[in-house]
N, C-alpha and C positions, 0 to 999 in steps of 0.2 A: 460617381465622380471621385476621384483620389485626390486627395490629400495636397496633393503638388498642385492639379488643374485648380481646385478653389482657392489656393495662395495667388494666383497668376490671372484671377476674375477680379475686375474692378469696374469701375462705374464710368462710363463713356457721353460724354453729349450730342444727341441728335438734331441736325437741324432740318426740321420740317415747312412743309410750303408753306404757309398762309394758313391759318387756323384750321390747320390738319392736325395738329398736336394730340385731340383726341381718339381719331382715325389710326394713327402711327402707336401709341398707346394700345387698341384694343388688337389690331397686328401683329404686335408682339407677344402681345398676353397666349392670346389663340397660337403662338410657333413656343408656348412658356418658356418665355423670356423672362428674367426679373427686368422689372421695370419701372419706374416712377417719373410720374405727372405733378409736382407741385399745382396746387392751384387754390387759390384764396377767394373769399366770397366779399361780391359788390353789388352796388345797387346797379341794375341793369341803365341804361342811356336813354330807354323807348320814351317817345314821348304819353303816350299814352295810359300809360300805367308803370306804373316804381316798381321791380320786383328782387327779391336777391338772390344773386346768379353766381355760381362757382365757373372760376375764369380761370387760364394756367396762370402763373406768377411768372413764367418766361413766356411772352409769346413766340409761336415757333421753334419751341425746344422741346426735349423727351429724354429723356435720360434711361441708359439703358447697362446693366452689367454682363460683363461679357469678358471669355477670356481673348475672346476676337479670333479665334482659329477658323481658318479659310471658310470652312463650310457655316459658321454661325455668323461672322463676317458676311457672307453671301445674304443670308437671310434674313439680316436685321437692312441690308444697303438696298434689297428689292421690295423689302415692304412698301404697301401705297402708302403715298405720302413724305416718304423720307427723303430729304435731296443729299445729305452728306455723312457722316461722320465730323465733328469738329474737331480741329486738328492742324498741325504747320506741317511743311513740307516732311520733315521727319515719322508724320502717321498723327493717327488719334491722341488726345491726350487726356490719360485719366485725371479722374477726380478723386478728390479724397475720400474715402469714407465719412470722415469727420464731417464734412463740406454737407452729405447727401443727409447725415443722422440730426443736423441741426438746421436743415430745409424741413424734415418732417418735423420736428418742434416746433418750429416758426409756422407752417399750415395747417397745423393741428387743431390749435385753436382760433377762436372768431377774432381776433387782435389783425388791427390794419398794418398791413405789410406793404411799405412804399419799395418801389424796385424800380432800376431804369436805366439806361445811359443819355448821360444828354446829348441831343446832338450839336453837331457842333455846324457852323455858317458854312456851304457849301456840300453839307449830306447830301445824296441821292435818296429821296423819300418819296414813298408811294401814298396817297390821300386810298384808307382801307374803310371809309365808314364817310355817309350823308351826304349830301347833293353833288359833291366833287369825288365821289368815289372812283376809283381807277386814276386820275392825275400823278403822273409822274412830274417831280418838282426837284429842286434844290432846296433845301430847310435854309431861311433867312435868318429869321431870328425869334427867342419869342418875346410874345407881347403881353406875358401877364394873364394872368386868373388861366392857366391850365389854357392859354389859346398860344398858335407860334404863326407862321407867315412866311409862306411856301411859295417860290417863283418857278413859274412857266416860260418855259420860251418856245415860240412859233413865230415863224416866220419872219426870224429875225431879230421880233420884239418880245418883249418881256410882261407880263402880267400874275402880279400875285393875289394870294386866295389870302382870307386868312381864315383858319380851321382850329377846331378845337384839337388840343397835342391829342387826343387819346386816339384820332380817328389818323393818323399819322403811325407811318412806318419805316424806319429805316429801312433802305431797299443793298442785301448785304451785295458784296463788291465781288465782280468777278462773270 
């Protein structure tokens, strides 16, 4: 690779289906792609037993460098798993270097890394974890200790869940 094509490789974000992130990761690796999964360690949710489990720090993202030309462009958009490139009308938008070299010091080590967007009243959110799983809702509001309170609507009427945030996904737009 010359000298000009690695000046013109930058770091791109991938957004993957639903806890494919790891799927979309080993895809790339196997076509050697550089690629990077942040992911931090927590105590698992199970009721049954605590265990600590390395999770991505975004979920449904992959991060991937590339200098995007047609053919590796092709190959990173048919990987399984991957739904987009992120990106406005204009194309992909990179990332800094900066940005990627100080994600790998933040999950390097075992220190609790809080990350998130909050949603806001009126989100499209999918219920991704425990007895309401699959519910597509609108995020209401939250209601404290890590729980929010998500409305349904059928047939007409309206009925809300209320669920713990972590088992909650913003469902992206489009």
């Amino acid at each position: 690779m010359g000298e000009q094509s690695e000046r013109s490789r930058a770091w791109y974000v991938l957004h993957t289906r639903s806890r494919f992130e790891q799927v979309v990761f080993d895809g790339l690796e196997k076509k050697s792609l550089e690629t990077f999964l942040p992911k931090v360690t927590t105590l698992s949710k199970r009721r049954d037993r605590r265990l600590k489990i390395r999770i991505p720090l975004f979920p449904g993202y992959v991060f991937v460098r590339s200098d995007l030309n047609p053919h590796e462009r092709l190959e990173i958009v048919k990987t399984i798993g991957v739904v987009r490139l992120v990106g406005n009308k204009d194309g992909p938008i990179p990332v800094p270097d900066e940005a990627i070299d100080s994600l790998r010091i933040m999950v390097a080590g075992d220190n609790r890394v809080l990350t998130g967007t909050r949603m806001k009243k009126g989100d499209r959110v999918i219920v991704v974890d425990g007895p309401f799983t699959g519910i597509m809702g609108t995020f209401v509001r939250y209601r404290g200790r890590g729980r929010v309170v998500v409305s349904i609507e059928a047939l007409g009427q309206y009925a809300a869940v209320d669920v713990p945030e972590d088992y909650v996904e913003r469902v992206p737009p489009g």
